[in-house]
Residue frames as a rotation matrix with the C-alpha (Angstrom) as fourth column:
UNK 1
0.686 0.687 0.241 54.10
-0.510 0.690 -0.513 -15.95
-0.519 0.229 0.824 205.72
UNK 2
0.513 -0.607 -0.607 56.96
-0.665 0.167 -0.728 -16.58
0.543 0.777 -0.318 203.67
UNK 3
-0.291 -0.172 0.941 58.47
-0.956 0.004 -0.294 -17.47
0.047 -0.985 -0.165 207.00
UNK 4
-0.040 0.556 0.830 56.00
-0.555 0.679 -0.481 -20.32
-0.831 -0.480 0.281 207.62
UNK 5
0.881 0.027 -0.472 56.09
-0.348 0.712 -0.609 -21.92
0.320 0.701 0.637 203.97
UNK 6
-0.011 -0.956 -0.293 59.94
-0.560 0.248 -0.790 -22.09
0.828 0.156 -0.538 204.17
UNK 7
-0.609 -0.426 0.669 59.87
-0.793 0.341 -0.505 -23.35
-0.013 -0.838 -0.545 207.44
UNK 8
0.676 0.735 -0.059 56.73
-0.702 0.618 -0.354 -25.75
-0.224 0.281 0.933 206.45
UNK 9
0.927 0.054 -0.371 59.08
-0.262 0.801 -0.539 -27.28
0.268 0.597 0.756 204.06
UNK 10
-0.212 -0.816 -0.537 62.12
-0.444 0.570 -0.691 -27.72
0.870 0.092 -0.484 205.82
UNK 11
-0.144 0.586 0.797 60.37
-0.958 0.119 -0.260 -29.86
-0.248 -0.801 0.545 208.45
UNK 12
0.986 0.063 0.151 59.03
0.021 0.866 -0.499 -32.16
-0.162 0.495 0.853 205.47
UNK 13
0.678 -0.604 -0.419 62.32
-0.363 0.221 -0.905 -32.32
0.639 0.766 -0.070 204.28
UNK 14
-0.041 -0.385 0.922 63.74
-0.983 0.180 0.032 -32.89
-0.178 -0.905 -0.385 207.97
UNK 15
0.269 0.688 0.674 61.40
-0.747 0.591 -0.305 -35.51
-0.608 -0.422 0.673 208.22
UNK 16
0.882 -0.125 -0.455 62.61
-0.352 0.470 -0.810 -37.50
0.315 0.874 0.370 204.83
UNK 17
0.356 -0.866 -0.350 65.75
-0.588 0.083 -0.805 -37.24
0.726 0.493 -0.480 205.62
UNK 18
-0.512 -0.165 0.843 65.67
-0.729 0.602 -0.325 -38.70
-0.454 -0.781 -0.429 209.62
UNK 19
0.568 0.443 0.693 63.67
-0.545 0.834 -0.086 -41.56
-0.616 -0.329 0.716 207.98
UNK 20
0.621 -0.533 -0.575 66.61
-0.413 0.400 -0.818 -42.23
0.666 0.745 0.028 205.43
UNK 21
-0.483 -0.699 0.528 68.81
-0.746 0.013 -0.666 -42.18
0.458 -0.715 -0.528 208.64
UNK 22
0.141 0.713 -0.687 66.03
0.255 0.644 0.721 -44.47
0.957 -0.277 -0.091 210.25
UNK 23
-0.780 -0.101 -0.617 65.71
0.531 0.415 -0.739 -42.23
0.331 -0.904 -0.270 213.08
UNK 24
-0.134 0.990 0.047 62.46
0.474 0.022 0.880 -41.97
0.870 0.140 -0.472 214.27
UNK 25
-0.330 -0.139 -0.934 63.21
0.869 -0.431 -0.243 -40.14
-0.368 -0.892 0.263 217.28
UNK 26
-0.631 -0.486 -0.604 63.96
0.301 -0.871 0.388 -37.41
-0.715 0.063 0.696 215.29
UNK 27
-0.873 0.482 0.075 61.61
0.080 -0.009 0.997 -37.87
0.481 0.876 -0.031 212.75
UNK 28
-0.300 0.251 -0.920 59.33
0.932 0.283 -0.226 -37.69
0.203 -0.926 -0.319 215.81
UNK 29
-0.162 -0.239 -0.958 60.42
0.692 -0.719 0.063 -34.54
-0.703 -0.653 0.282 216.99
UNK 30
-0.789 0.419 -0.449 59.70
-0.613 -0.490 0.620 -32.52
0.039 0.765 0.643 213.41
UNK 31
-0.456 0.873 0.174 56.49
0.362 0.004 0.932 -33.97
0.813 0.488 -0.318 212.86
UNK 32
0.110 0.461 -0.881 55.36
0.888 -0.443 -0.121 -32.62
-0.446 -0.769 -0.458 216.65
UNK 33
-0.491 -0.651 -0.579 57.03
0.531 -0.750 0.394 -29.61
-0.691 -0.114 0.714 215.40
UNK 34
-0.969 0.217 0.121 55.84
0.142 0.081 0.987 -29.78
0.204 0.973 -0.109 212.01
UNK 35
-0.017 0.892 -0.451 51.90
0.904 0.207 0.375 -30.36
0.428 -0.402 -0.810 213.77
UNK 36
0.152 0.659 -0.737 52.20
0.735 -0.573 -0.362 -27.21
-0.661 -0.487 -0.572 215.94
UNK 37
-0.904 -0.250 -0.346 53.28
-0.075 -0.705 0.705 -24.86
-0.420 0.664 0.618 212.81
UNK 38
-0.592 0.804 0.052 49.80
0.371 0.214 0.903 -26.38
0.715 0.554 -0.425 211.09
UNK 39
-0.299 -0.029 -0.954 48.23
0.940 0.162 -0.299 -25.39
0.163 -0.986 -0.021 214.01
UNK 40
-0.244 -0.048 -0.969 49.38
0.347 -0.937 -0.041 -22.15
-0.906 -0.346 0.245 214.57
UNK 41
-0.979 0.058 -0.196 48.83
-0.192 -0.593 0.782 -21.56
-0.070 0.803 0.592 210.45
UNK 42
-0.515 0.856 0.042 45.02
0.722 0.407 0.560 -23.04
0.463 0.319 -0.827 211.01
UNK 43
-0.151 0.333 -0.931 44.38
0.828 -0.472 -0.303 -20.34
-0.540 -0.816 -0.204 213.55
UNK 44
-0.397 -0.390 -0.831 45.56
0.202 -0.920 0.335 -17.72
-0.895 -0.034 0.444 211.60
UNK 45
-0.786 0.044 -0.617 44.47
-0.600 -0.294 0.744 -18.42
-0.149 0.955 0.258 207.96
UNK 46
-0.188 0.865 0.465 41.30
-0.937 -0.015 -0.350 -20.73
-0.296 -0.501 0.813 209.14
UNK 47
-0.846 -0.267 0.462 40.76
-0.124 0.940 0.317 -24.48
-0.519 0.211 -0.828 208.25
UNK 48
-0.218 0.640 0.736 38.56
0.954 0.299 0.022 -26.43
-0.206 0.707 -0.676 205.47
UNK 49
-0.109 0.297 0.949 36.09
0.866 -0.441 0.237 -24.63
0.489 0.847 -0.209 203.45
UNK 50
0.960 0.115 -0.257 36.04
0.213 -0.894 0.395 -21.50
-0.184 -0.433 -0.882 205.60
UNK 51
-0.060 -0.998 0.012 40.58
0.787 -0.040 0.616 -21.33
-0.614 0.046 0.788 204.96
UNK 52
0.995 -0.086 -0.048 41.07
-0.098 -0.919 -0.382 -17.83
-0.011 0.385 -0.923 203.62
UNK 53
0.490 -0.871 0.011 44.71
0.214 0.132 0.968 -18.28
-0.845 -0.472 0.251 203.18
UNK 54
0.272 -0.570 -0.775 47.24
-0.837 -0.538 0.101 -16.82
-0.475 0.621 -0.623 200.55
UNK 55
0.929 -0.019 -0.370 47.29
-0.301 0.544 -0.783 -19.01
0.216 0.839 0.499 197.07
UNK 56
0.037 -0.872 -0.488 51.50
-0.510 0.403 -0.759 -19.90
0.859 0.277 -0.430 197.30
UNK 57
-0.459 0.034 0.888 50.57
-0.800 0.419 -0.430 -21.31
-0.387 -0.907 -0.166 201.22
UNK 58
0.492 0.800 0.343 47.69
-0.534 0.589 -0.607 -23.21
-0.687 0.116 0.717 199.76
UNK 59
0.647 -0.511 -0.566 50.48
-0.588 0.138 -0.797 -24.31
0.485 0.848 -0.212 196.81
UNK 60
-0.147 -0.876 0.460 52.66
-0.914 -0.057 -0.401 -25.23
0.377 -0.479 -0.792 199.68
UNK 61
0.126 0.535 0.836 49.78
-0.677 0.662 -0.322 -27.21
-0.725 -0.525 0.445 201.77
UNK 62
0.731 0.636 0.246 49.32
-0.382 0.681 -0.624 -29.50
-0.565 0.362 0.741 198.91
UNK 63
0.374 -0.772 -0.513 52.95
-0.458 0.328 -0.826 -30.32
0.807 0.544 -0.231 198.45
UNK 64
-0.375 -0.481 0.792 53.17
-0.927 0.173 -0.334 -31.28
0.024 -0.859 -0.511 201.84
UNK 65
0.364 0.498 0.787 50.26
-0.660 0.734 -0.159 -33.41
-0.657 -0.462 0.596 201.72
UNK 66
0.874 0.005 -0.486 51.55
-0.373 0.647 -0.665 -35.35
0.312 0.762 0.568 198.33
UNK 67
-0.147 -0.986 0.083 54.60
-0.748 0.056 -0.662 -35.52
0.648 -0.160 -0.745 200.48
UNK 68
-0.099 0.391 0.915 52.63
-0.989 0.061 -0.133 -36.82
-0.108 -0.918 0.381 203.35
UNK 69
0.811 0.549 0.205 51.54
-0.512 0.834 -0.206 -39.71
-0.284 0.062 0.957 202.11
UNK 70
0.304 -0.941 -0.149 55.51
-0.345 0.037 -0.938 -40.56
0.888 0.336 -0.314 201.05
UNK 71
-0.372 -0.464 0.804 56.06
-0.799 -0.281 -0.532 -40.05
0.473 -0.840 -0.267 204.40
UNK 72
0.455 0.783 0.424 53.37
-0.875 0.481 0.051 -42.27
-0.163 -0.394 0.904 205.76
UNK 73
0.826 -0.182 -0.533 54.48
-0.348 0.580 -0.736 -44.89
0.443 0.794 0.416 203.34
UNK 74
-0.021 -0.916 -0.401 58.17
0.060 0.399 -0.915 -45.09
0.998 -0.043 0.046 204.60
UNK 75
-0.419 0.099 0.903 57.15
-0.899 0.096 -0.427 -44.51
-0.129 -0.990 0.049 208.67
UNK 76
0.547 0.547 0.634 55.55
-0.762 0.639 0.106 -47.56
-0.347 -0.541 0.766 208.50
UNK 77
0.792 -0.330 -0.513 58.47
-0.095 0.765 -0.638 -49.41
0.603 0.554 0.575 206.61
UNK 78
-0.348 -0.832 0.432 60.63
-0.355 -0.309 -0.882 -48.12
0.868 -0.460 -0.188 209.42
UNK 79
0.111 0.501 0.858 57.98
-0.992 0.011 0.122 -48.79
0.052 -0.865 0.499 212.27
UNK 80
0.798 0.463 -0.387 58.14
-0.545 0.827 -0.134 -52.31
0.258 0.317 0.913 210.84
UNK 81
0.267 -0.962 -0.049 61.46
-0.098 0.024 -0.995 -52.69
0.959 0.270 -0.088 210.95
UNK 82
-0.346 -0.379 0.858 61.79
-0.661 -0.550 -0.510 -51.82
0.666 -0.744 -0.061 214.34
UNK 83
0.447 0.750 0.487 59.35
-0.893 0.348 0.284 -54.11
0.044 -0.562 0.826 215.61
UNK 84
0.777 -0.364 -0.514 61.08
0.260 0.928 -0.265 -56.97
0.574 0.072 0.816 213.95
UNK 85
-0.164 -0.890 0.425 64.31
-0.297 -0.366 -0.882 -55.51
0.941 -0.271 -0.204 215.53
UNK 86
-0.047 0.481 0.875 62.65
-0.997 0.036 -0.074 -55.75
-0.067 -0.876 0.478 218.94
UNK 87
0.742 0.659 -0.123 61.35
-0.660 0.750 0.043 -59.15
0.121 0.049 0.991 218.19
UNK 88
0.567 -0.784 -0.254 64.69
0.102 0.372 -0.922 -60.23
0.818 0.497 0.291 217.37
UNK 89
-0.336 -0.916 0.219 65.90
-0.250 -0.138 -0.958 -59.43
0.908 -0.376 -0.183 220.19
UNK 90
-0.099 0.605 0.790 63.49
-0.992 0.005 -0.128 -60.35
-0.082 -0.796 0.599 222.89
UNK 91
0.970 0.214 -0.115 64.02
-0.225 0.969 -0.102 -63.75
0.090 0.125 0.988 221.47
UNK 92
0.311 -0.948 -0.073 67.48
-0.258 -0.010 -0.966 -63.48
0.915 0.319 -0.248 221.84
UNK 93
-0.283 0.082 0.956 66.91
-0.863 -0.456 -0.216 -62.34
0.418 -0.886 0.199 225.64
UNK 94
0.476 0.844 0.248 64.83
-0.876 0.430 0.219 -65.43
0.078 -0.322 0.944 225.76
UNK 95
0.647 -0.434 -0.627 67.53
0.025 0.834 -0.551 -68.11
0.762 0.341 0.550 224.40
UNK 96
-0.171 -0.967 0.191 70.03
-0.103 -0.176 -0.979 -66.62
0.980 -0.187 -0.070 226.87
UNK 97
-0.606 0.112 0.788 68.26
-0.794 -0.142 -0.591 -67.00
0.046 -0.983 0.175 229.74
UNK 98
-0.993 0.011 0.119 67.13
0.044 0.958 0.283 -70.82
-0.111 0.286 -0.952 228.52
UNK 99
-0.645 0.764 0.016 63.48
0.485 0.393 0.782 -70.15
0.591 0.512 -0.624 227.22
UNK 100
0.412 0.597 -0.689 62.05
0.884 -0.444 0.144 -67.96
-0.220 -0.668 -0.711 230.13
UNK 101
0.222 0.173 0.959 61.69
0.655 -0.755 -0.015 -64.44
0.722 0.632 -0.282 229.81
UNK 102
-0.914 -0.275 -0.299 63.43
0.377 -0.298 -0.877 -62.03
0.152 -0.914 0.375 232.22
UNK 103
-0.200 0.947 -0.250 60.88
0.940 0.113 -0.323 -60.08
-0.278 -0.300 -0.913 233.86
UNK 104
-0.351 0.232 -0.907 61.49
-0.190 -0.966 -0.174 -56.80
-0.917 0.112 0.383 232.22
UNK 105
-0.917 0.089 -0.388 60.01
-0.345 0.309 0.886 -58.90
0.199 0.947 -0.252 228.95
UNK 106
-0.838 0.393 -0.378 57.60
0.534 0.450 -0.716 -60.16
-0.111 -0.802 -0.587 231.32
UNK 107
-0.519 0.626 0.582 53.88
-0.208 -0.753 0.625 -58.91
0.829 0.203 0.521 229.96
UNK 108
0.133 0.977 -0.167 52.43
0.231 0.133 0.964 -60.34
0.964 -0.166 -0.208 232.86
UNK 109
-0.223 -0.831 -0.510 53.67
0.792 0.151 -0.592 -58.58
0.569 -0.536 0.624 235.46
């Protein structure tokens, strides 16, 4: 069990740090990760008000989640980001090719 806290939190802390980096690939790839460890610790130590699970886990859970919502917070300041990024370029795409969209920009296709 020890096992599964430590490894709990260096996930969240993965996660923090790929979204300082702003990569969301990776920041991706630990929260899948991060999802089947919860998972595999709901099976084992049961979920909601039935959760029989060892007080320093339950200590753990509820540093993740106050993390969680940290987390939340900056994925979407990063998702945002990106989007403009995208925008920004698909209008670029657009000027260079005199106001028409190639067709891989092309939604109606």
């Amino acid at each position: 069990m020890e096992h599964d806290i430590a490894e709990l939190m260096r996930l969240t802390r993965g996660m923090s740090d790929a979204l300082d980096r702003d990569a969301l690939d990776l920041c991706a790839d630990l929260l899948a990760e991060r999802g089947d460890l919860l998972a595999t610790l709901a099976v084992r130590y049961g979920s909601g008000d039935e959760a029989v699970m060892p007080d320093d886990l339950r200590e753990a859970l509820t540093s993740v989640r106050a993390q969680d919502d940290a987390l939340e917070a900056r994925l979407a300041g990063a998702m945002k980001r990106l989007g403009r990024q995208i925008g920004g370029l698909k209008e670029k795409t657009r000027q260079n090719h005199g106001g028409n969209s190639p067709i891989c920009l092309n939604r109606r296709v």
